[in-house]
N, C-alpha and C positions, 0 to 999 in steps of 0.2 A: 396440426389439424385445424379446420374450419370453425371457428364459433361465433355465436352470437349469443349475446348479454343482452337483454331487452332491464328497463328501470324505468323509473318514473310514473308506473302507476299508483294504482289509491282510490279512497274515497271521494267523492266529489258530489256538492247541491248540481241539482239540473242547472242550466243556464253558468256554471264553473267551467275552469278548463284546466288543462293538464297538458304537460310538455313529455312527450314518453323518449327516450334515450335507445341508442343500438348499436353498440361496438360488436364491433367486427376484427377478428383475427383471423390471420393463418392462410390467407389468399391477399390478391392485388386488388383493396378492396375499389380505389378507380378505374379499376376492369370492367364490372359490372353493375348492371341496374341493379336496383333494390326493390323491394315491397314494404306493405305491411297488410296483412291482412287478419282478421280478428275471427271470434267465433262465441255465438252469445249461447246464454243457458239452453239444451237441447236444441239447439241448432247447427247445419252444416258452417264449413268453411264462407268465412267472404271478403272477395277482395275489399282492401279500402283504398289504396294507394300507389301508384308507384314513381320512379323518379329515374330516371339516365344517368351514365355512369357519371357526368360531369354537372348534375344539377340543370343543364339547360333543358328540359323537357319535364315536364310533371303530368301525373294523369291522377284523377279521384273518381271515386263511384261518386254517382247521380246524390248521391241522399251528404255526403261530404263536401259538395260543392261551396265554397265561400264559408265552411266552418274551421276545416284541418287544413291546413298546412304543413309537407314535406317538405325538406331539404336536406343536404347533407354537410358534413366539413369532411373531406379526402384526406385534408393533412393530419385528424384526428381520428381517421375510420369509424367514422361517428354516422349515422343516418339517426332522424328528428323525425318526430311525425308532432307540430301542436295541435291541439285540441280546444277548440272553444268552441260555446254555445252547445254544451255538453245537451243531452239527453238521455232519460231512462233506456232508452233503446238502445245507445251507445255502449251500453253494458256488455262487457265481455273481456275475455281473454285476446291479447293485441301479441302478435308474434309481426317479428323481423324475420323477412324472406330473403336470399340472396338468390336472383333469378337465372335462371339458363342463358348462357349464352347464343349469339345471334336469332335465329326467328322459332325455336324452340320454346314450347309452350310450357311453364312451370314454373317449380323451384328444385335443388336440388340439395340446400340447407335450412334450416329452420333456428330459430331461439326458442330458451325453453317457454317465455310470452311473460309479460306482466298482465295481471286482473286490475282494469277499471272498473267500478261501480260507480254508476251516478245513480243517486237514491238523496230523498228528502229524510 
């Protein structure tokens, strides 16, 4: 079966960062793109990130530009998401997506997500 292990969150000052972890089992994880997308206290889903099955293509929402950094290791079925220049807003629950294949809009697995909190 399909999984995903999200790790690497935590506490963290504003302005800290954080390296979040996402193994992936039970498919051809260089088949498919990935995500990450978070969800903060009372608040809907939101994308943050995503990346091609082979790392050559990256995409981030507007507000993660030049902070987060995706990538992936294939030989490790590992997908990354770092995190610097943390912020209060950045708070939230961060789930690893494994996205639909070709031009199909979604996901169709989930991790159970790790909680960041940035807080002084």
């Amino acid at each position: 079966e399909v999984q995903l292990v999200e790790s690497g969150g935590g506490l963290v000052q504003p302005g800290g960062s954080l390296r979040l972890s996402c193994a992936a089992s039970g498919f051809t994880f260089d088949d498919y793109a990935m995500s990450w997308v978070r969800q903060a206290p009372g608040k809907g889903l939101e994308w943050v990130s995503a990346i091609s099955w082979n790392g050559g293509s990256t995409y981030y929402a507007e507000s993660m530009k030049g902070r987060f950094t995706i990538s992936r290791d294939n030989a490790k079925n590992t997908l990354y998401l770092q995190m610097n220049s943390l912020k209060s807003e950045d708070t939230a629950v961060y789930y690893c997506a494994k996205d639909l294949s070709g031009a199909r809009n979604g996901y169709d697995y989930w991790g159970q997500g790790t909680q960041v909190t940035v807080s002084s």
